[in-house]
CHARMM internal coordinates of N, CA and C (Angstrom, degrees):
IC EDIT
DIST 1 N 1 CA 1.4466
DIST 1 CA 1 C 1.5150
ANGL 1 N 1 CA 1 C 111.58
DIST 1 C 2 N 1.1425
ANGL 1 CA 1 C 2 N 132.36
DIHE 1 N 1 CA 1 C 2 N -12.61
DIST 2 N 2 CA 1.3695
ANGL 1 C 2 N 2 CA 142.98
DIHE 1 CA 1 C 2 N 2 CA -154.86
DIST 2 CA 2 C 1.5997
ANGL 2 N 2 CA 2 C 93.90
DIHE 1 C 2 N 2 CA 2 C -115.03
DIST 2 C 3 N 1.4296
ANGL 2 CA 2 C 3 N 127.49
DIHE 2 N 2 CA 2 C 3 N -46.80
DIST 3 N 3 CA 1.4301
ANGL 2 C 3 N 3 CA 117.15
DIHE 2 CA 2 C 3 N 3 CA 175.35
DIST 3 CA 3 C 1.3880
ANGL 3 N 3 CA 3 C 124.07
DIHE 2 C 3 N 3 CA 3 C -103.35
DIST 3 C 4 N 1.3565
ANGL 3 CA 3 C 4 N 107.13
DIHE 3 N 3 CA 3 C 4 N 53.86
DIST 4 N 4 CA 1.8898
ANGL 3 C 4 N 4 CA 107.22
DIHE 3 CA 3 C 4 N 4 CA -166.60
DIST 4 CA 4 C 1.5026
ANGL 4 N 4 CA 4 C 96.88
DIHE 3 C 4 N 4 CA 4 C -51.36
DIST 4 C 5 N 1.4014
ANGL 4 CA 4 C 5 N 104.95
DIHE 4 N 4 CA 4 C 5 N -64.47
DIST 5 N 5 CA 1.4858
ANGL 4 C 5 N 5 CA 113.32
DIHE 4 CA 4 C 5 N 5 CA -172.51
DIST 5 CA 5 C 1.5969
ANGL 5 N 5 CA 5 C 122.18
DIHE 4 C 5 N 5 CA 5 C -42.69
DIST 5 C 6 N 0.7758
ANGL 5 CA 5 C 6 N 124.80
DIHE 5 N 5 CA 5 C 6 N -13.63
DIST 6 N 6 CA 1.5411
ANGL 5 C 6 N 6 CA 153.09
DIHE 5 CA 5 C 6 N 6 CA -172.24
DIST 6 CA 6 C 1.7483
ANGL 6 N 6 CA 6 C 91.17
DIHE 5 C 6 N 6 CA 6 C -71.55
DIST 6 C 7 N 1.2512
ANGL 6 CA 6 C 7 N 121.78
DIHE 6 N 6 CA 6 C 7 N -72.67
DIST 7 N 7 CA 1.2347
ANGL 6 C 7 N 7 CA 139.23
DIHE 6 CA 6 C 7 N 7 CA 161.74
DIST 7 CA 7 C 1.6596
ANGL 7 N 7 CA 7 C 155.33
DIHE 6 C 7 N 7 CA 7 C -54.04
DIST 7 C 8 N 1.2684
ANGL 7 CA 7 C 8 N 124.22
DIHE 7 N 7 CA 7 C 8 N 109.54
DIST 8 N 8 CA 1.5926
ANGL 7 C 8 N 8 CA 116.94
DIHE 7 CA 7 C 8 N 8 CA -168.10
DIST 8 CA 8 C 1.3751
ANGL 8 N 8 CA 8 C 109.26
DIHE 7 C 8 N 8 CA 8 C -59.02
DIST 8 C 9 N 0.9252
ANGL 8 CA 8 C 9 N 150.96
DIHE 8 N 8 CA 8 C 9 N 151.68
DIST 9 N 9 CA 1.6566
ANGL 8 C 9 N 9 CA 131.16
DIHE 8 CA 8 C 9 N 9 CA 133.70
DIST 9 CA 9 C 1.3484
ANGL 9 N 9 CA 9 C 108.42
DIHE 8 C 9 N 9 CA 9 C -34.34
DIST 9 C 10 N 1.9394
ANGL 9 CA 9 C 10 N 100.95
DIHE 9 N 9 CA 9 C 10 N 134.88
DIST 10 N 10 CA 1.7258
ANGL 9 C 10 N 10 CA 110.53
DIHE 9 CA 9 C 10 N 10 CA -176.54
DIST 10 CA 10 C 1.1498
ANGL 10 N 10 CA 10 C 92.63
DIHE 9 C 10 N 10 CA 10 C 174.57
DIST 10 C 11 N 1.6990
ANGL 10 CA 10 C 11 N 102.66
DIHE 10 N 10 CA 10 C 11 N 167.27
DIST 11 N 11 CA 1.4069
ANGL 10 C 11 N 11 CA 130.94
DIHE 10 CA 10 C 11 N 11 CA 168.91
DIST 11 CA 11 C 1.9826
ANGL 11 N 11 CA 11 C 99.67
DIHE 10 C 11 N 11 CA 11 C -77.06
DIST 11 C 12 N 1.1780
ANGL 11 CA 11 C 12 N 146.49
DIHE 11 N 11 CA 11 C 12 N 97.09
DIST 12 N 12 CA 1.2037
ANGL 11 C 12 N 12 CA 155.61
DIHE 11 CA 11 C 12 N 12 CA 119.11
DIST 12 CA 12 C 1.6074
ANGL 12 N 12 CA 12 C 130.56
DIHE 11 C 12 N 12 CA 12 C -23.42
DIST 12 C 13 N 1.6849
ANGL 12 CA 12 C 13 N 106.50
DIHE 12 N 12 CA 12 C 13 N 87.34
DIST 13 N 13 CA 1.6977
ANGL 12 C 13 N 13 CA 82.35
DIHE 12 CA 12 C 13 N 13 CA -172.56
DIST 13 CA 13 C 1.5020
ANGL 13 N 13 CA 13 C 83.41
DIHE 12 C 13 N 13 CA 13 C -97.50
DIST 13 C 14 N 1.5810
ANGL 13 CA 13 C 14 N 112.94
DIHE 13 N 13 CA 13 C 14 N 167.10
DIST 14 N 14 CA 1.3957
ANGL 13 C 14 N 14 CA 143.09
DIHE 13 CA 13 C 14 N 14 CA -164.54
DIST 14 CA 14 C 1.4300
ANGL 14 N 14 CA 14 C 87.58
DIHE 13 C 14 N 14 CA 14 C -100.95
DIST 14 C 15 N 1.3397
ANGL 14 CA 14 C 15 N 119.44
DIHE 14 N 14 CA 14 C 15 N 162.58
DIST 15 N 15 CA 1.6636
ANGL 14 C 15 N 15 CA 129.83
DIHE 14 CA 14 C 15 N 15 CA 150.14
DIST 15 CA 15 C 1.6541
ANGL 15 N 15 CA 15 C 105.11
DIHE 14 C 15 N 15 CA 15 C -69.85
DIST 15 C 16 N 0.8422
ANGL 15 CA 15 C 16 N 111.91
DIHE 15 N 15 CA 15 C 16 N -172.08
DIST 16 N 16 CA 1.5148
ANGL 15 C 16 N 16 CA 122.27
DIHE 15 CA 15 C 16 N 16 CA -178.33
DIST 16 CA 16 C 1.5687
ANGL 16 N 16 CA 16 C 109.47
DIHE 15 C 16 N 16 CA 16 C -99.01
DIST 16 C 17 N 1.1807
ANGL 16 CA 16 C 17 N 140.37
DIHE 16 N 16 CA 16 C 17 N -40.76
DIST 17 N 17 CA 1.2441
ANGL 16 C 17 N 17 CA 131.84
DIHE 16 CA 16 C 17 N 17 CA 150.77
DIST 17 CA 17 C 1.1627
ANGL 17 N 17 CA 17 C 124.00
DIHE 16 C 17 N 17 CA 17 C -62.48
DIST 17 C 18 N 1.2666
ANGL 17 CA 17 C 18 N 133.95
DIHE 17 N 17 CA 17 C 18 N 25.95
DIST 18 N 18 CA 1.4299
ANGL 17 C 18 N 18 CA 149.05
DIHE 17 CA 17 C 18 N 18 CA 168.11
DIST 18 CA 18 C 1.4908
ANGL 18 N 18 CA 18 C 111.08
DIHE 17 C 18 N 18 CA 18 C -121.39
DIST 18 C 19 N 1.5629
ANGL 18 CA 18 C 19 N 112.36
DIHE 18 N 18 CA 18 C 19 N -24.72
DIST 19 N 19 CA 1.0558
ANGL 18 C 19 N 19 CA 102.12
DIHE 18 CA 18 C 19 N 19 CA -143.83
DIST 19 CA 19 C 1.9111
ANGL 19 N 19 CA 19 C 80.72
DIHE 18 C 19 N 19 CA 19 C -121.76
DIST 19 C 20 N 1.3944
ANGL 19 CA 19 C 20 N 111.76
DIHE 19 N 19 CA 19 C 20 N -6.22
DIST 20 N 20 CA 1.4752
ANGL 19 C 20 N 20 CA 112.84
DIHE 19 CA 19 C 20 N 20 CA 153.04
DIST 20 CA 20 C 1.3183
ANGL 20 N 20 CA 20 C 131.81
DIHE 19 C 20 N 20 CA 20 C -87.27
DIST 20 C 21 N 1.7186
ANGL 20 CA 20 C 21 N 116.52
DIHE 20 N 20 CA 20 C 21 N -16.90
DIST 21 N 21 CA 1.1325
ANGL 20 C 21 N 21 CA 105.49
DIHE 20 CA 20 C 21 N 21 CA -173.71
DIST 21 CA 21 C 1.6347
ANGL 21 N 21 CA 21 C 97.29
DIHE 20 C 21 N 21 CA 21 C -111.48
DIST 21 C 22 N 1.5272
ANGL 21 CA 21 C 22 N 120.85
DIHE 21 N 21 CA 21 C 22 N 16.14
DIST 22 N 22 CA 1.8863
ANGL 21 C 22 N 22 CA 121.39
DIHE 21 CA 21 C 22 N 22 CA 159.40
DIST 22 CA 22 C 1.4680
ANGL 22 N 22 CA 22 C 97.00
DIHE 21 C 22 N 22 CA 22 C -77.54
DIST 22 C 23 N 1.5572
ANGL 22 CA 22 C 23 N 117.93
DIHE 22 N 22 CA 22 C 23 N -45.29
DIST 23 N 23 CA 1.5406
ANGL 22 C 23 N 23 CA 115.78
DIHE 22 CA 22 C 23 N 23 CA -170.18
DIST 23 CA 23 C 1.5325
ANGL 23 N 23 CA 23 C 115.59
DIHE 22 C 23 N 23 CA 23 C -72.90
DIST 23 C 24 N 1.6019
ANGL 23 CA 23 C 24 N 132.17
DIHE 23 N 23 CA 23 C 24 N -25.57
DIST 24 N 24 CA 1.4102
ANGL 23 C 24 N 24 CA 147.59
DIHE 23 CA 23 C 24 N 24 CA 160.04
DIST 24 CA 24 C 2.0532
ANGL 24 N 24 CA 24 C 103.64
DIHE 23 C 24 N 24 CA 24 C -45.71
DIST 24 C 25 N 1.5565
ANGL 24 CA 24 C 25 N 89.58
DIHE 24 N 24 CA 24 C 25 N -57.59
DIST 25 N 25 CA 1.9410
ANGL 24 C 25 N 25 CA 107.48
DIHE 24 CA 24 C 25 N 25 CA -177.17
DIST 25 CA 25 C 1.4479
ANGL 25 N 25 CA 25 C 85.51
DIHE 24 C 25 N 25 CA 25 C -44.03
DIST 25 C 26 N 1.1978
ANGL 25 CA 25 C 26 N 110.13
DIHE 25 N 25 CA 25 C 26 N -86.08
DIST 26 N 26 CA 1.3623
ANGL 25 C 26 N 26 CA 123.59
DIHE 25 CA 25 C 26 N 26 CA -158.08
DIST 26 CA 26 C 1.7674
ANGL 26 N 26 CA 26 C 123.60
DIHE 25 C 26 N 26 CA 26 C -27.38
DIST 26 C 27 N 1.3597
ANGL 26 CA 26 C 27 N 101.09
DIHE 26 N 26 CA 26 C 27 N -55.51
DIST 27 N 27 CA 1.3822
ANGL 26 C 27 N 27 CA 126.34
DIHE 26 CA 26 C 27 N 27 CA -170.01
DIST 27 CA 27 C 1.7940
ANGL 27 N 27 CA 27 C 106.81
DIHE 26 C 27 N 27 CA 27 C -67.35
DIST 27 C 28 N 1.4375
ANGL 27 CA 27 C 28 N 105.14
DIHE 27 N 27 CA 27 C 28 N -36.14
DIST 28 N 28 CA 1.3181
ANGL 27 C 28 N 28 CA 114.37
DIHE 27 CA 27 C 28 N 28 CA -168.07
DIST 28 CA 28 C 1.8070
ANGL 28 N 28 CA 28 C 87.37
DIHE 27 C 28 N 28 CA 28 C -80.86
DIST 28 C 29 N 1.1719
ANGL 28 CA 28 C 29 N 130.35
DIHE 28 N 28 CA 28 C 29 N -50.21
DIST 29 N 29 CA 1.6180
ANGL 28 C 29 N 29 CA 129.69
DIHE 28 CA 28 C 29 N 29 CA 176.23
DIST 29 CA 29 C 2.0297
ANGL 29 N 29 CA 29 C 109.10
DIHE 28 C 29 N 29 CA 29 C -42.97
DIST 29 C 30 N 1.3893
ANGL 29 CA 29 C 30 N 93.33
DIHE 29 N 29 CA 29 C 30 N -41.74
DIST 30 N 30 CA 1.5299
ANGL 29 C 30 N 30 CA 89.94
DIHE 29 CA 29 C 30 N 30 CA -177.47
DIST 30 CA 30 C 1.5451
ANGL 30 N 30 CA 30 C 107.65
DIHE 29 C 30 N 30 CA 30 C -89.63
DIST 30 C 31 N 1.0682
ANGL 30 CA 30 C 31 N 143.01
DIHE 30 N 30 CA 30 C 31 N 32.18
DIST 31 N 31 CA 1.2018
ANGL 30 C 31 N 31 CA 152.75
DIHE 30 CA 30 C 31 N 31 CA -150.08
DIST 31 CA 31 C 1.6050
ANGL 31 N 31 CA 31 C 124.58
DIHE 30 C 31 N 31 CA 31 C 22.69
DIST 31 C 32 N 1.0777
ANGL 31 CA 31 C 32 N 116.60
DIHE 31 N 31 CA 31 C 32 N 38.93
DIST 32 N 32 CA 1.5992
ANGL 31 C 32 N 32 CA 128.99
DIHE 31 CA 31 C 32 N 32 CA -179.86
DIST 32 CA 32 C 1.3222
ANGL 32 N 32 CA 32 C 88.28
DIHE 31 C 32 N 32 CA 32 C -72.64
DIST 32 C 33 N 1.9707
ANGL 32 CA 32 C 33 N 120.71
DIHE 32 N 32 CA 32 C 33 N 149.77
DIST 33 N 33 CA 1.0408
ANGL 32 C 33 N 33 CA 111.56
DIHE 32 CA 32 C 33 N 33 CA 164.93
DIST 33 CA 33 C 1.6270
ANGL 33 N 33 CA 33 C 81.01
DIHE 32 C 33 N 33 CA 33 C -124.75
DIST 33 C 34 N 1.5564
ANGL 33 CA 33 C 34 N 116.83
DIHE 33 N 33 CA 33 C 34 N 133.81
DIST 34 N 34 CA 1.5496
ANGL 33 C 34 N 34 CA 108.46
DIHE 33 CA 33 C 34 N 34 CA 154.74
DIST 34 CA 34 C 1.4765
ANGL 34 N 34 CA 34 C 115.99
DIHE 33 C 34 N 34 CA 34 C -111.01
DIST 34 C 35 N 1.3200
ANGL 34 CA 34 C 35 N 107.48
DIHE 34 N 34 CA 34 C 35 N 146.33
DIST 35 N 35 CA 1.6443
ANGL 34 C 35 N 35 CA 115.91
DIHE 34 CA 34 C 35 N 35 CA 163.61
DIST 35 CA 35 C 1.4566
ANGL 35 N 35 CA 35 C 128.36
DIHE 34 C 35 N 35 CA 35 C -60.46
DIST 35 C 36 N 1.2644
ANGL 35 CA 35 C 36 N 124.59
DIHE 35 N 35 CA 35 C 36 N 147.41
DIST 36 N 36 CA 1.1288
ANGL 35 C 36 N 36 CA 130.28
DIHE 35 CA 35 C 36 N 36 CA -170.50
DIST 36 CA 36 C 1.3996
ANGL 36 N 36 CA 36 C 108.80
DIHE 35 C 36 N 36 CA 36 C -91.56
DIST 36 C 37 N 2.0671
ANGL 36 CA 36 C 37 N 132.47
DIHE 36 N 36 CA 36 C 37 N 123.42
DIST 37 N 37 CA 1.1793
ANGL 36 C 37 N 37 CA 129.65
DIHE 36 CA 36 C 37 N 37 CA -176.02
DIST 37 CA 37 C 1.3562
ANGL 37 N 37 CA 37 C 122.40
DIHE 36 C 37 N 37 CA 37 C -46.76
DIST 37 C 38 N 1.1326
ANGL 37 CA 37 C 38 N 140.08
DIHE 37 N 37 CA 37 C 38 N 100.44
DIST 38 N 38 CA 1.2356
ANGL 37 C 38 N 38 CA 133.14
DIHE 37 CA 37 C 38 N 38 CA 174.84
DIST 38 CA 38 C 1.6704
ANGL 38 N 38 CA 38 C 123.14
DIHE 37 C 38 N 38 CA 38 C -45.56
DIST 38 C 39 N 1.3145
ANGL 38 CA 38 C 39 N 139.39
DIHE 38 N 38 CA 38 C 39 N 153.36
DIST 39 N 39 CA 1.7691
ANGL 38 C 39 N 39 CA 142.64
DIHE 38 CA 38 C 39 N 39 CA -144.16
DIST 39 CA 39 C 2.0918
ANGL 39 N 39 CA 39 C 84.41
DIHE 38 C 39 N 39 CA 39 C -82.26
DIST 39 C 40 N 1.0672
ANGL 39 CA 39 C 40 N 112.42
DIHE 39 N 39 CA 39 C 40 N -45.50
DIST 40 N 40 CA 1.7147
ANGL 39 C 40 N 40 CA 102.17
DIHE 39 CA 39 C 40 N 40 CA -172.74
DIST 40 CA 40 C 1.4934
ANGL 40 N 40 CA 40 C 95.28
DIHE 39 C 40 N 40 CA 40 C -69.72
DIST 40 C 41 N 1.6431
ANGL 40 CA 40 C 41 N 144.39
DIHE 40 N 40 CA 40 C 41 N -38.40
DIST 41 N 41 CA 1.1959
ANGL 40 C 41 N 41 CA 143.67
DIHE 40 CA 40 C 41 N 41 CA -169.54
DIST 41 CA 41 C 1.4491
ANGL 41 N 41 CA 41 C 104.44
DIHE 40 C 41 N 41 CA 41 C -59.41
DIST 41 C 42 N 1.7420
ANGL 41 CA 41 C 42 N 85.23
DIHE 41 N 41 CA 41 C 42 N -60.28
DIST 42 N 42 CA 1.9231
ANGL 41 C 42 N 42 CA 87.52
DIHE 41 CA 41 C 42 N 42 CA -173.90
DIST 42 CA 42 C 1.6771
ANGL 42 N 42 CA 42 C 98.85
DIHE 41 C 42 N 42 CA 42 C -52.54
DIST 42 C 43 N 1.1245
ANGL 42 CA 42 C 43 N 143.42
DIHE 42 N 42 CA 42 C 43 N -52.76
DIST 43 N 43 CA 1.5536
ANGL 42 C 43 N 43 CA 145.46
DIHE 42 CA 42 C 43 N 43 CA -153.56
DIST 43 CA 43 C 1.4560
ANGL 43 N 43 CA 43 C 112.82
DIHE 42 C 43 N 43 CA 43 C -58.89
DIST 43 C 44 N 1.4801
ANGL 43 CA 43 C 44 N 104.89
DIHE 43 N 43 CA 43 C 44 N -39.71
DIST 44 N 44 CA 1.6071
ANGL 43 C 44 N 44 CA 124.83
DIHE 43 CA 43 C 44 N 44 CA 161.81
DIST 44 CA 44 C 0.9719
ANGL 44 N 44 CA 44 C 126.74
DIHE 43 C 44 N 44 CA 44 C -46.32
DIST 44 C 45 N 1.0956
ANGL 44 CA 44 C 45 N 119.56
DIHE 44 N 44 CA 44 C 45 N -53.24
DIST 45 N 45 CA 1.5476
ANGL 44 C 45 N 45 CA 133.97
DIHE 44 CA 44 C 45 N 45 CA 173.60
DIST 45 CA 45 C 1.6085
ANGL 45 N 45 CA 45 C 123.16
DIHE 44 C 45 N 45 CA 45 C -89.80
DIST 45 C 46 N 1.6620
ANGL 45 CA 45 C 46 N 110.49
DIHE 45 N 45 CA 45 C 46 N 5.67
DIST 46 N 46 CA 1.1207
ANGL 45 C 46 N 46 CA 110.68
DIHE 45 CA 45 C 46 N 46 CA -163.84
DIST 46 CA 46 C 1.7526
ANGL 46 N 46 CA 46 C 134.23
DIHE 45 C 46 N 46 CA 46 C 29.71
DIST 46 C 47 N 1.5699
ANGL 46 CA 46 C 47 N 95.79
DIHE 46 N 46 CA 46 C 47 N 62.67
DIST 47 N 47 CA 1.6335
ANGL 46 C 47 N 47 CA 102.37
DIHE 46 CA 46 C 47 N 47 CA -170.72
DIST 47 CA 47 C 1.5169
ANGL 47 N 47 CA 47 C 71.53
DIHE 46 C 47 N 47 CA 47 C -132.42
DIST 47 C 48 N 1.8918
ANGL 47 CA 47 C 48 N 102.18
DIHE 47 N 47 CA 47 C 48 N -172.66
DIST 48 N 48 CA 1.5365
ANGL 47 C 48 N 48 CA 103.98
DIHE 47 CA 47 C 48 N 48 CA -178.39
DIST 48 CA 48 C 1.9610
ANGL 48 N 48 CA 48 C 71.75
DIHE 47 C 48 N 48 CA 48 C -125.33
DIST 48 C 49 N 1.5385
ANGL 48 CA 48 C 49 N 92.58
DIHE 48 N 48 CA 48 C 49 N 167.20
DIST 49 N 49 CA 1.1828
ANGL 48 C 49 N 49 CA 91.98
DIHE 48 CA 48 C 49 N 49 CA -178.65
DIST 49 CA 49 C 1.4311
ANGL 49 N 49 CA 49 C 133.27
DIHE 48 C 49 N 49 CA 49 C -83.66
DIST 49 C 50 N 1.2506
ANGL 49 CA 49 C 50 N 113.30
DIHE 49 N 49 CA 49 C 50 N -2.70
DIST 50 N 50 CA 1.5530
ANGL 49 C 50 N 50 CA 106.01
DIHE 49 CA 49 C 50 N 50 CA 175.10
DIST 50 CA 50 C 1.6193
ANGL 50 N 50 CA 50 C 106.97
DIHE 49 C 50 N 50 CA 50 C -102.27
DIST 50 C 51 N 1.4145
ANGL 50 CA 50 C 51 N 105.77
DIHE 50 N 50 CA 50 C 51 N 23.49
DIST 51 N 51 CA 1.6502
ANGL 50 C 51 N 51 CA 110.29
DIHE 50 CA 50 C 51 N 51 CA 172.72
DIST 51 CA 51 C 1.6322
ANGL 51 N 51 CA 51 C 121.27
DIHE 50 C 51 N 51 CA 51 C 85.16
DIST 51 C 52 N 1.0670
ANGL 51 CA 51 C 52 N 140.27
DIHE 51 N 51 CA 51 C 52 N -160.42
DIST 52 N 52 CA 1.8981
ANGL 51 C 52 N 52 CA 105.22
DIHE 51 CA 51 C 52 N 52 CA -35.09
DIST 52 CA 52 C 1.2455
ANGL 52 N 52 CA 52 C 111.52
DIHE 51 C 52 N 52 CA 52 C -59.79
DIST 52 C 53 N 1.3864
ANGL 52 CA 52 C 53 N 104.94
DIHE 52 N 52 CA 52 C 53 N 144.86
DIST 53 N 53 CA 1.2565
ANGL 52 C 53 N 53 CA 120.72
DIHE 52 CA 52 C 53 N 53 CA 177.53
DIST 53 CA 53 C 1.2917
ANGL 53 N 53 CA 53 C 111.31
DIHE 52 C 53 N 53 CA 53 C -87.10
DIST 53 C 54 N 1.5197
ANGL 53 CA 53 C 54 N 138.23
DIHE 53 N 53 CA 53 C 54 N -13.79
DIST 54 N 54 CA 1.7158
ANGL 53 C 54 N 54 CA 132.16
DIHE 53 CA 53 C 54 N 54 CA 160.28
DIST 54 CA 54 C 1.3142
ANGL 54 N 54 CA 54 C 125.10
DIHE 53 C 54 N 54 CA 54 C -108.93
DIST 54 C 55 N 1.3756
ANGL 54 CA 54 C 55 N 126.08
DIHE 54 N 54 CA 54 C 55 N 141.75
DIST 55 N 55 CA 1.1549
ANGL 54 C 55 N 55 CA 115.19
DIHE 54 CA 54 C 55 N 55 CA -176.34
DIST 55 CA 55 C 1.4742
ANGL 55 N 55 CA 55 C 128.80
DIHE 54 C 55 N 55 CA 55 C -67.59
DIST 55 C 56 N 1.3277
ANGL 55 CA 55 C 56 N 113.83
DIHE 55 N 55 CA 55 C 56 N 124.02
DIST 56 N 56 CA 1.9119
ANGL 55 C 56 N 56 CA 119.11
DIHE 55 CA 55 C 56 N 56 CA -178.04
DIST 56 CA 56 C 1.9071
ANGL 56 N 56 CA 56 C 105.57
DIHE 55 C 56 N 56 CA 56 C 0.88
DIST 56 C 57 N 1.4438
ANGL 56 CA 56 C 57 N 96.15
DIHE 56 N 56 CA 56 C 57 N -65.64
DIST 57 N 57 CA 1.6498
ANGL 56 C 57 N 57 CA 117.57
DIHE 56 CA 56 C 57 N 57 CA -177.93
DIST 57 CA 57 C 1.7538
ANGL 57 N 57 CA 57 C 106.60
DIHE 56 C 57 N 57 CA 57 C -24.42
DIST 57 C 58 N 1.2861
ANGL 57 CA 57 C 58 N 96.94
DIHE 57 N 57 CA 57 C 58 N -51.47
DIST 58 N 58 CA 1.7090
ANGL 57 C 58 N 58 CA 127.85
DIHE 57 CA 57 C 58 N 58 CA -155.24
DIST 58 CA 58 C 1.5127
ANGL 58 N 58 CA 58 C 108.57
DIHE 57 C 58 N 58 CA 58 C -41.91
DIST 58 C 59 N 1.1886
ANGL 58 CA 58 C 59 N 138.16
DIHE 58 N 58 CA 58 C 59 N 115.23
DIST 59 N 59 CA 2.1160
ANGL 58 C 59 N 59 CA 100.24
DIHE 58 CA 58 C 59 N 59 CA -175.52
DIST 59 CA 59 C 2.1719
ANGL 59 N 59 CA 59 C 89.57
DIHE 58 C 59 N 59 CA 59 C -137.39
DIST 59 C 60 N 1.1042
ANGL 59 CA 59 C 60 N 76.61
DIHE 59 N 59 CA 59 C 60 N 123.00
DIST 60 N 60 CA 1.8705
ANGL 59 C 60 N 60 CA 94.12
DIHE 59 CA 59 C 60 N 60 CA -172.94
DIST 60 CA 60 C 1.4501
ANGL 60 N 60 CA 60 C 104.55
DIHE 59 C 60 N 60 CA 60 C -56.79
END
COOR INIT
IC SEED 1 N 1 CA 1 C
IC BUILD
């Protein structure tokens, strides 16, 4: 909000660690509480645990 001008009008994709910790903001505003992956969870899934959990490639 502070650098509109900074910016064209456009489609903006985020990286994925940007674009996990807007969806973390968000969730915690609506009172979602989520758990944090535990080190055997993250290993399972081959993610690390404080994310990102999809690859850059990945697009929701």
């Amino acid at each position: 909000w502070t650098k509109g001008d900074e910016y064209g009008n456009g489609v903006y994709i985020l990286p994925k660690h940007l674009d996990e910790k807007v969806a973390r903001l968000h969730l915690d505003r609506i009172g979602v509480k989520l758990s944090k992956l535990s080190t055997e969870q993250a290993a399972y899934i081959g993610v690390s645990p404080d994310g990102p959990f999809k690859p850059e490639h990945y697009r929701y």
